[in-house]
N, C-alpha and C positions, 0 to 999 in steps of 0.2 A: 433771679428771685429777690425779692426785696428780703430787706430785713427789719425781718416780724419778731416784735415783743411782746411778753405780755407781762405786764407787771401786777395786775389785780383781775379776777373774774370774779362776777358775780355768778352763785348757784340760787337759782328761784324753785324752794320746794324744800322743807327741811326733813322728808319724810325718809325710808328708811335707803333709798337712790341717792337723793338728795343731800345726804348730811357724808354718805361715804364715798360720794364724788366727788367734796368739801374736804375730808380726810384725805384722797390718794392727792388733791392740789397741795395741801398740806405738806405730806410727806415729800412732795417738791420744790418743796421752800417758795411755792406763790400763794399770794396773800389771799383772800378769801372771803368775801360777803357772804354768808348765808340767809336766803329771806323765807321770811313765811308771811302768814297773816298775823295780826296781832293776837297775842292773848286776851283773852275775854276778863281774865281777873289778875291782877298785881302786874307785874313787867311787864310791858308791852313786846319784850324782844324773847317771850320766856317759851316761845314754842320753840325759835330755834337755841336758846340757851341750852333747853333740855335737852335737843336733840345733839349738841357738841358734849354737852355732861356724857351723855348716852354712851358716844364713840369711844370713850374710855373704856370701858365694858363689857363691848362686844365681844365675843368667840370666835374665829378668830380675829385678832387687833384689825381693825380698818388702819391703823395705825404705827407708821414705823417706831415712831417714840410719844410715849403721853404727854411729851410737852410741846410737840407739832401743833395739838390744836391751839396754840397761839399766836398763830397763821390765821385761825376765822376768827369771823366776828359776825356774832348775831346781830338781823333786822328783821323791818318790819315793812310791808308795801303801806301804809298807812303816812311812816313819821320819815323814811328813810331813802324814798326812788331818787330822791338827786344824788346818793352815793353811785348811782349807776352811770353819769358822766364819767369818773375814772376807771371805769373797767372798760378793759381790751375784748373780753368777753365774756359772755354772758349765755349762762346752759341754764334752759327751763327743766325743771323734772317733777314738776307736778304729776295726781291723777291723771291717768287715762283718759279724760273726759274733753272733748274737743270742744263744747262749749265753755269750759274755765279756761279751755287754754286761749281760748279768743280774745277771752273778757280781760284776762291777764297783758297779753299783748298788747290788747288796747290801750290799758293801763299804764306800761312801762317804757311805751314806746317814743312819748314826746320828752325822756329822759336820757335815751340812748344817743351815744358819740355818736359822729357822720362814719369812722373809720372801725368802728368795734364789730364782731362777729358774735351775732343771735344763734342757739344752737337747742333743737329740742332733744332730747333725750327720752321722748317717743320709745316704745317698744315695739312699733308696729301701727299709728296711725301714718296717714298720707303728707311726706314730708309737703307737696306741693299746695296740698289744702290746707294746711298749719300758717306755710307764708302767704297765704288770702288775708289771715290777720293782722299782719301788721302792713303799715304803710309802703307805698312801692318805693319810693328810696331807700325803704332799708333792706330790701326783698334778696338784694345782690348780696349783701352778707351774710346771710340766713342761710343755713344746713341742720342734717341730723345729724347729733353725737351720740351712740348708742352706746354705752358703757354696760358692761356684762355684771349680774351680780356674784359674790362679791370684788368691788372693782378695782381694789387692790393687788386681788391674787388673778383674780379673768384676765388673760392676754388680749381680750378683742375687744378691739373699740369697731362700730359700722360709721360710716361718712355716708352721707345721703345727701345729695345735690337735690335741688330743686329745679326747675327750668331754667331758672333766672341767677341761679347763684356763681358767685364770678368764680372764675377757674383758678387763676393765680392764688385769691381768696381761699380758698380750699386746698391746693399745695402748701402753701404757706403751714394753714390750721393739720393737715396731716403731717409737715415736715416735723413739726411742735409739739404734737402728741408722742409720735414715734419717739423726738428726742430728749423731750422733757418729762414726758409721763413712762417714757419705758413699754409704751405700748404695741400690739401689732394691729395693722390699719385692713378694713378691707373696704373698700367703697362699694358700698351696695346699691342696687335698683330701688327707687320707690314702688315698690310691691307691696303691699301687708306683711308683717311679720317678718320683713327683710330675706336675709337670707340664714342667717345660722337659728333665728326661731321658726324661720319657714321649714325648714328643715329637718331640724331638732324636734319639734312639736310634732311633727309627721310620722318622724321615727319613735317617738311615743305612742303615739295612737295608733300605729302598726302593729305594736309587740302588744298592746293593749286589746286588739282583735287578735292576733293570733295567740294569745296567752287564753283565751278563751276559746278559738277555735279548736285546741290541742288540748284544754281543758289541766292547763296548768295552774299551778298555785302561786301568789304572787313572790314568795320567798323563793319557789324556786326558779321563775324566772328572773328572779336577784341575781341569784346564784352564776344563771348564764346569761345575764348581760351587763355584768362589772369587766373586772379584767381578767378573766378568758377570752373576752373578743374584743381586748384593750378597750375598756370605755371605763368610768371612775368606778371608785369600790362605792359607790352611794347607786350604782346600775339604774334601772328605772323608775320603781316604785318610791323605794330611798328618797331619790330625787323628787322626787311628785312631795314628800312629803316636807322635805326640804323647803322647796321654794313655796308652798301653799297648794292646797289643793283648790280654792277657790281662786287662786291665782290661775292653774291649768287651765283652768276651767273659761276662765277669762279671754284669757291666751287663743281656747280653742273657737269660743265663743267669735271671738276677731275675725281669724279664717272663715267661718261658717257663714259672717253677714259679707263679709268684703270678697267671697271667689264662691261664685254662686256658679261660675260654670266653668269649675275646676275636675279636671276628672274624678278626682277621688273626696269631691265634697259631702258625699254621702256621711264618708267618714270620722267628720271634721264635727262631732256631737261628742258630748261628754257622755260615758257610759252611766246605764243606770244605777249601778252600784256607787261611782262618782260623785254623782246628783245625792244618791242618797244618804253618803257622809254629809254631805257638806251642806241637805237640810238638818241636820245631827251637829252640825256645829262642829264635828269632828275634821279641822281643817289639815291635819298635820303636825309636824314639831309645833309649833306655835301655841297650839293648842293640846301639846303633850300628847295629841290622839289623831291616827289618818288612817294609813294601810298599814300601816305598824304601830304598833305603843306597848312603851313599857311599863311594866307589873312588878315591882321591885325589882330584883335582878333579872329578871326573865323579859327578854321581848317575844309578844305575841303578834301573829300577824291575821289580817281579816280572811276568813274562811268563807267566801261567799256561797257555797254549798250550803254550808251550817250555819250563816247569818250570826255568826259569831267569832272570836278571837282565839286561834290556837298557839299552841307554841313553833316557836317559827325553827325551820331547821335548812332549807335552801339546799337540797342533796343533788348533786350532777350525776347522772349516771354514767361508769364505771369506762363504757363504752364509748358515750358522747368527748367522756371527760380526756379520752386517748384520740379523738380524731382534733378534739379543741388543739393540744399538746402538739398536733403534727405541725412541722415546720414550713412544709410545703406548703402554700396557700392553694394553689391547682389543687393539689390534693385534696386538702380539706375540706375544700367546697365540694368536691367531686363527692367526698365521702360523707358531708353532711346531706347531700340532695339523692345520693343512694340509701340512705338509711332511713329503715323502718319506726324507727323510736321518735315517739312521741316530741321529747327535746329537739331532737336533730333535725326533726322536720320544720319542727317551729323555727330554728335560730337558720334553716333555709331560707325562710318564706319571709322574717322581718326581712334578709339580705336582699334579698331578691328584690321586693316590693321597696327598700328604700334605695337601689340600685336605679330600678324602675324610672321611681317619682324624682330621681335628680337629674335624668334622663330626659324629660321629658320636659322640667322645669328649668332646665338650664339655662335657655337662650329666653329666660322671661325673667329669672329673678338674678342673674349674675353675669360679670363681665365673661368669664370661664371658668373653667373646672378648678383653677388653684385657686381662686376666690372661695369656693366651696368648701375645699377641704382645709383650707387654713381654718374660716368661720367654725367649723366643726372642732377641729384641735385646740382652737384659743377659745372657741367659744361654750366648748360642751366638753373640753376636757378628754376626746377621742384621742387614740394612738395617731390612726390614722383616720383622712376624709374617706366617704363614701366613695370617690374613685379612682383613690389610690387602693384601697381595698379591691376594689373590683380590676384595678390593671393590674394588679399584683398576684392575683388567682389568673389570669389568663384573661384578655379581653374578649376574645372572638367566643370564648366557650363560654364564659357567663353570658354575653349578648346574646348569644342560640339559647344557652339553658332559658333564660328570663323569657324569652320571644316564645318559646314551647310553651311553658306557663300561663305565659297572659291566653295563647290559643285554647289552652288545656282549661279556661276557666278560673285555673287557680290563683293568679294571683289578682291582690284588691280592687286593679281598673281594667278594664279593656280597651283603653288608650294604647295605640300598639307603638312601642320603640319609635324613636324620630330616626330617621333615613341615614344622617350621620352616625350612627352607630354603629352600623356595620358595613360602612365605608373607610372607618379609622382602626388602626391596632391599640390603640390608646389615643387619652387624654394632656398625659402630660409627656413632653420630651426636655430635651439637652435645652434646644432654645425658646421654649417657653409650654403655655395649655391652652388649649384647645377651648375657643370663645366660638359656640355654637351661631353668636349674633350675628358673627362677620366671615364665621366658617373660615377659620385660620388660627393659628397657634398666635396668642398673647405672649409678648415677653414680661418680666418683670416692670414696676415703673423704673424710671430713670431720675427719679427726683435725687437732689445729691444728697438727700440724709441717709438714701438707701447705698449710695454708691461707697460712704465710709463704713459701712458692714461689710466687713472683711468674710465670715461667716454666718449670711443670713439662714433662717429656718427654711431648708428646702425641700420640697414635694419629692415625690417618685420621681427617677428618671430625672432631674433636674442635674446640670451639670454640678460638680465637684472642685472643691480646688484641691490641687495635689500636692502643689510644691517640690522644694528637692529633699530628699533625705538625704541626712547625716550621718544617719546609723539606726537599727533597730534589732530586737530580739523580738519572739516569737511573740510577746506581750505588750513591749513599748515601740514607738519611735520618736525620735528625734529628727525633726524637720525645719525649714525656714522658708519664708518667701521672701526671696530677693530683690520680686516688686516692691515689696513694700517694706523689709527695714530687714538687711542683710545681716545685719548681729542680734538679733534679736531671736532665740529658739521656739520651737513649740512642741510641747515633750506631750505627747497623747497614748495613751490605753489601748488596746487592740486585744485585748481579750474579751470572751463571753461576757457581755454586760457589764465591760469595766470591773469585774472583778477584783481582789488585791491578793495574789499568788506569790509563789516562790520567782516565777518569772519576771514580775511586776516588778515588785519590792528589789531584786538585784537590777531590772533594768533602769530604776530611776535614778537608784545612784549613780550607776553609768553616765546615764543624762547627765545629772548635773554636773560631774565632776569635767564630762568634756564640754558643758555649757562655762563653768569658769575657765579654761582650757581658749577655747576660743569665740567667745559671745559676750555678749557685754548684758545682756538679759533671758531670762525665760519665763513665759507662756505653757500653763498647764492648761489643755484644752483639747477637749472631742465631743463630740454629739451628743447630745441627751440620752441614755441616763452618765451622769458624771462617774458614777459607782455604788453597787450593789451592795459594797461592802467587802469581807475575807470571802477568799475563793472558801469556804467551806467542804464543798467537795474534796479538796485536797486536805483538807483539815481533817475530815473522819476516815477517807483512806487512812490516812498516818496512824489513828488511834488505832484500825482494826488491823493494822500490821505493825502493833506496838512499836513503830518510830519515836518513841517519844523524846528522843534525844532529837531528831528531824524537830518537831515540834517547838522547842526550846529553842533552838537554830533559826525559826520560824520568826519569833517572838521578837530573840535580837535584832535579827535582820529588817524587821517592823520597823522596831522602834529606834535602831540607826538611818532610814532612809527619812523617816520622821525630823529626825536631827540635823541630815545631809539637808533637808528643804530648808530648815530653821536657820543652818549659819553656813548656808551659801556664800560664797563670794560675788553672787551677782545678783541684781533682785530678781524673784519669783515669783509667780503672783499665778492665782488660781483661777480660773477664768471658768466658774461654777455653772453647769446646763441641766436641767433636770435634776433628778432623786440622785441624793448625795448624802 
């Protein structure tokens, strides 16, 4: 692989993609053009001026420190396209609209280097029809960059080749984003809507018919699809109003013209209730007003029955809320698809039906099943993807259950199951996932920026590294790999959700003391989440069995392991994964 620099990109669009894609370059110390059109009145560079003021501003920071944006610099396509000889590359992120983007190209394209890479940031137009616009010499370094919003905190970037786009040219730009930007990569198909919106948008508009098939209210199906079924605490609706509801809207509009003979295209229409906020101007946050809006302290949410705003309350019943809690996935499924209750059936039937459509859509919009489920986690913020959920309930019995369904009517298409299905026990294994296109298990890539992740984010069933132990208690261990730096330790958590117990707290000191003993450093590192916090459990036993000298003993012991990390004899360092 060569060695690829990039010392300047240009971002073309100073809108609200645009200026925080400018931001997260920022926060990694590369320089930054940001362009727009000229201002109509005073500065000529004052659309993007405004839009870098803006970035200070935002909720949260697009921004690691406010004095990053001294990294961009406002322009204008007007006074300014010969600045785009010095950039390495160059990410469009204008509107949606395929004829600006043409007209843009045309524009910019007798100013671009012979070696620099053109990049749309597209949400969903045709990466291949994008590069019709510019000249065929440059056609080879043209790709999609599809940055998630907000792209600071979203792990997924999509890569989208084109016919023509060079290959090398694309390892290079994935090796750079992974290692420059902090990003996780998925190379998606040129399909509409890629793959984590093709997806993501599907599984919207599922719970959105069957949230009205079961005749639920939109608060409570908030309720049960945040994290009860590990998805964000902003669940569906939330979300809708989040990102825009004329954005959804947009989003679903895409689908609806570009997969005309999709099985479940029926579905791919904004509902009427939808439509009819968003002839009301009621867009969502943006507009203070969508499926939710607050009333002083009170949030109300739309009562489509009553064509009006009630007080929202999002109640899980009692029942639902103990099969949700079950640990067993087999189970749980088992016992939401046996049960009578209205919830239980619904939070079935979205499983089911987006089980179904990634099933079916698999060997059209993605390399394999881990492409899938990463897109989902980094890109919609899920625990887990769609089939690591489903191989983790049982494969063979959800593929019967679903296949009963679709015969039974019930579920959204009567596209039945693809043949691989119920040929495989799973999707993913030890040495890679299951790529329906070439009917064989996918390993990981091999590019070397993946090969120095020592602990990458891995799928179900995906191998582990184990290393040797050194020692451990029921809470901690202390481990090394001796592949790769034989004094070097790595002290990791082994309790319930990384918890911080009486076990904990004595096992680190442990650590450390036989990390000065015989190591020359230590690695605080396990799997996401980092820590919950104090075992509290053990905290209110002690109160109701008046320990309260335990308690005190609790506190010191805290706040000496505390101490034990601080003046270590050997350096420490916290290798921080999730909620912490």
């Amino acid at each position: 692989m060569s060695n690829f620099i990039v010392k300047k990109v240009a971002v073309l669009g100073a809108g609200v993609m645009g200026a925080q894609i400018a931001a997260h370059l920022a926060n990694a110390e590369v320089p930054v053009v940001l362009f727009d059109l000229p201002a109509k009145e005073g500065d000529p560079n004052g659309i993007g001026k405004k839009a870098v003021d803006g970035l200070k501003k935002l909720q949260p920071s697009p921004l690691a420190t406010k004095d990053r944006v001294a990294y961009i610099d406002a322009a204008n396509y007007e006074q300014h396209l010969e600045q785009l000889k010095g950039c390495d590359l160059i990410i469009e992120a204008i509107a949606e609209k395929l004829e600006w983007k043409d007209d843009l190209y045309r524009k910019i394209s007798p100013f671009i280097a012979p070696d620099a890479i053109i990049a749309s940031n597209t949400s969903g137009l045709s990466i291949n029809r994008l590069a019709e616009g510019l000249p065929a010499a440059l056609r080879p370094n043209f790709c999609g960059i599809h940055f998630f919003n907000p792209p600071r905190y979203m792990h997924l970037v999509e890569l989208i080749a084109t016919r023509e786009t060079n290959a090398a040219m694309l390892d290079n730009l994935e090796s750079w984003v992974v290692s420059r930007l902090g990003k996780g990569v998925v190379r998606a198909l040129d399909t509409p809507n890629f793959v984590a919106n093709r997806v993501g948008v599907f599984s919207i508009l599922a719970v959105m018919h069957h949230t009205q098939q079961f005749g639920l209210g939109f608060d409570e199906v908030d309720g049960l699809t945040g994290p009860l079924i590990g998805r964000p605490k902003s669940a569906t609706y939330r979300t809708a109003d989040v990102v825009g509801l004329d954005t959804m809207a947009h989003v679903i509009k895409t689908m609806q013209d570009t997969l005309p003979s999709d099985p479940w295209h029926k579905y791919y229409a904004a509902p009427a209730w939808l439509q009819a906020l968003i002839a009301k101007g009621a867009l969502g946050q943006k507009t203070k007003g969508g499926i939710f809006r607050k009333e002083g302290k009170a949030i109300k949410v739309l009562d489509i029955k009553a064509q009006d705003y009630r007080d929202s309350a999002g109640d899980v019943d009692a029942d639902v809320l103990a099969i949700l809690k079950n640990r067993n996935p087999a189970e749980k499924f088992a016992q939401l698809r046996a049960s009578s209750h209205p919830q239980a059936k619904f939070l079935w039937a979205i499983f089911r039906d987006i089980f179904h459509y990634v099933a079916v859509h698999l060997e059209g919009i993605a390399n394999n099943a881990r492409d899938v489920d990463f897109a989902m986690r980094w890109g919609f913020g899920w625990s887990q993807g769609p089939f690591e959920t489903w191989q983790a309930a049982g494969w063979k019995a959800i593929a019967e259950a679903v296949r009963d369904d679709i015969a039974a009517g019930k579920a959204m298409s009567d596209v039945p199951l693809p043949a691989w299905v119920f040929a495989r026990d799973g999707v993913h294994a030890a040495d890679g996932s299951f790529s329906a296109s070439s009917n064989t298990l996918q390993a990981r890539s091999n590019l070397p920026v993946y090969q120095r992740q020592i602990f990458p984010e891995r799928v179900l069933s995906e191998k582990q590294v184990q290393g040797e132990t050194l020692w451990e208690n029921g809470s901690v261990r202390l481990w090394k790999l001796p592949q790769v730096d034989a004094e070097i330790g790595i002290l990791s958590i082994t309790s319930k959700n990384h918890t911080l117990g009486r076990d904990v707290i004595l096992g680190v000191q442990e650590a450390v003391a036989r990390a000065e003993r015989d190591l020359k450093g230590l690695v605080i590192w396990h799997e996401a989440p980092f820590a919950f916090g104090a075992n509290l459990k053990e905290v209110v036993e002690g109160i109701a069995a008046g320990k309260f000298d335990l308690l005190d003993e609790y506190v010191g012991e805290f706040q000496k392991a505390s101490m034990t990390f601080k003046y270590a004899k050997v350096p420490v360092i916290a290798a921080v994964q999730g909620m912490a």
